[in-house]
C-alpha positions in Angstrom: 8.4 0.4 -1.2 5.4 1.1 -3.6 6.9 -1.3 -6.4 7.5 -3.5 -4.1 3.5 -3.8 -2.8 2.6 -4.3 -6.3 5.6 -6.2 -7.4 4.6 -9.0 -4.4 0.8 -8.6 -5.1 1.4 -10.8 -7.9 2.9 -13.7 -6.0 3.0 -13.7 -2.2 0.9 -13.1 0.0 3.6 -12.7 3.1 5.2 -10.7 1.0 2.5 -8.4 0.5 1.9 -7.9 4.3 5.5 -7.7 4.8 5.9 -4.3 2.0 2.5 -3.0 3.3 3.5 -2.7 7.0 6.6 -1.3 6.3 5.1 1.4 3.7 2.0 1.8 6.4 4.3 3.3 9.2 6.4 5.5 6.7 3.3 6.6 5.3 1.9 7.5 9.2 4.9 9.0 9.7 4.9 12.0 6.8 1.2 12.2 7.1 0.2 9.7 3.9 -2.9 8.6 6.1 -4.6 6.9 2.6 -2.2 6.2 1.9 -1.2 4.5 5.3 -5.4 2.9 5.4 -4.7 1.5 2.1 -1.4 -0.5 3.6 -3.4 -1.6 6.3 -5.5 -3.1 3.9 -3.1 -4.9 1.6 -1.3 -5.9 5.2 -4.4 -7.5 6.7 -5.7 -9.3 3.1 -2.2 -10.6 2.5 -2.1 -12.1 6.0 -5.3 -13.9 5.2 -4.5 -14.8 1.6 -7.1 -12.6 0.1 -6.4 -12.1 -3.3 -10.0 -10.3 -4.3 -8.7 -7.8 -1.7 -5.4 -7.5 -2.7 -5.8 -6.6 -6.1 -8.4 -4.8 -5.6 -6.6 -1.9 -2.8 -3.3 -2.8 -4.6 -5.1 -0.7 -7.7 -6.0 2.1 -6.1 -2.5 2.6 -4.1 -0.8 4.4 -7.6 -3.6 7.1 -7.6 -3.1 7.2 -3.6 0.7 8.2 -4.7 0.3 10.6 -6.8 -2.7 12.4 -5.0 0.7 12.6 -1.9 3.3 14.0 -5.1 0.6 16.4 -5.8 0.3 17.9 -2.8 3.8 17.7 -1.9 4.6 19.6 -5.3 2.1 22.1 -4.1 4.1 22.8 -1.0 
């Protein structure tokens, strides 16, 4: 779902909100919770149509990733 964020963040902003809901709740769900605030971002700025936003949380969402692969590797 992550390529799919950035994939959309180029293009559409329903599409963006669309991928960043659905990430958001999978992320709640394992316990991704930046992961999960960052979604909630992208969700929110796609609804509006804010592109300023969008690329600028749709950055930060591959560190976000691997800070999660890190930790689960840890495990």
């Amino acid at each position: 779902m992550l390529f799919e964020v950035e994939d959309n963040a180029i293009n559409y902003e329903v599409a963006v909100a669309f991928h960043a809901h659905k990430l958001k709740s999978s992320a709640r769900a394992v316990g991704a919770y930046e992961l999960a605030d960052l979604c909630e971002i992208l969700e929110t700025a796609g609804k509006a149509g804010e592109w300023d936003e969008i690329d600028l949380f749709s950055a930060q969402m591959r560190p976000a990733q691997v800070r999660i692969l890190n930790s689960v590797n840890r495990l």
